[in-house]
C-alpha positions in Angstrom: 0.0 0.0 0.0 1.4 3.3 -0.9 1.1 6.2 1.4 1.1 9.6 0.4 0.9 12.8 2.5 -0.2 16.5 1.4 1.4 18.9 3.4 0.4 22.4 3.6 -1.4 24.8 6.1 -4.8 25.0 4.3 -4.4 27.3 1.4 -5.8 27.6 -1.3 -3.0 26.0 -3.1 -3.1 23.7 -0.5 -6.2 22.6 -1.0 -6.0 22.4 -5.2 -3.4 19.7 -4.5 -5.5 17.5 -2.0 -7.8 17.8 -4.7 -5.6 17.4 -7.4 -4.2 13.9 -5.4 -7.9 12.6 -4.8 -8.6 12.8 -8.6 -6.1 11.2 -9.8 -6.2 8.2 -7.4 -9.8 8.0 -8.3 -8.5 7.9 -12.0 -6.3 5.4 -11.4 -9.0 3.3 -9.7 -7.1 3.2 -6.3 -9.2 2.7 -3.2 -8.3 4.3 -0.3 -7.3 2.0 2.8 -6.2 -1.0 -0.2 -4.1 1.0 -2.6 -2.8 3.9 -0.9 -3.1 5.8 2.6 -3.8 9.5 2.3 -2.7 12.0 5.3 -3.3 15.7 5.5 -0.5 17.2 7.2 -1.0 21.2 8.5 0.6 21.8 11.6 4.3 23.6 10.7 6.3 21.8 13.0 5.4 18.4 11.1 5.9 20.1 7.6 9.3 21.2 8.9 10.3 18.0 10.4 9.7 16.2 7.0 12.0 18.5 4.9 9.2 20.6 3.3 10.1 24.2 3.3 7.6 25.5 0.6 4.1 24.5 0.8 2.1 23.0 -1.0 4.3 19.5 -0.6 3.4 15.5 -1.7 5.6 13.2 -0.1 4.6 9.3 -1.5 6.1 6.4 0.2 8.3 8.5 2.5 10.3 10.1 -0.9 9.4 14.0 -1.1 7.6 14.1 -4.6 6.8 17.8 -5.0 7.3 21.3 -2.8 6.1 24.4 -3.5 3.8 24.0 -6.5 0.7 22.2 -7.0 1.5 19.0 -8.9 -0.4 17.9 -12.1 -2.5 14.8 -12.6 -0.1 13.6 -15.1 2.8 14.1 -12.8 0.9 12.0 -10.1 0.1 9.5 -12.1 3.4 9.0 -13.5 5.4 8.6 -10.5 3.0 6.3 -8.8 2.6 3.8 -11.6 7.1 3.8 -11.9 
């Protein structure tokens, strides 16, 4: 099972990636809890502590996938299916 955590503080940017992860998970067919875990991570300490400096971050299977920009679907997709 793949876990994948969305760090950010709740911006809007934030909040496009969440979305942004969701969709393309549910393009891929992935069901939560079989295929992957998903985590919100806000508090700044935590974001910190995993190496994220710029928010909006993805960090997938403990690897830090994106900071500081909101990913595409293609992006997501691509990386997850490796």
């Amino acid at each position: 099972m793949r876990k994948i955590e969305v760090l950010g503080p709740g911006c809007a940017r934030c909040k496009k990636t969440e979305r942004v992860v969701k969709q393309t998970l549910d393009e891929l067919g992935w069901q939560e809890g079989q295929e992957y875990s998903l985590e919100k991570i806000e508090n700044p300490n935590d974001i910190a502590g995993r190496g994220i400096l710029m928010t909006p971050g993805v960090i997938i299977d403990g690897q830090i996938f994106c900071v500081g920009k909101v990913p595409t679907q293609k992006e997501i997709s691509e990386f997850l299916t490796k």
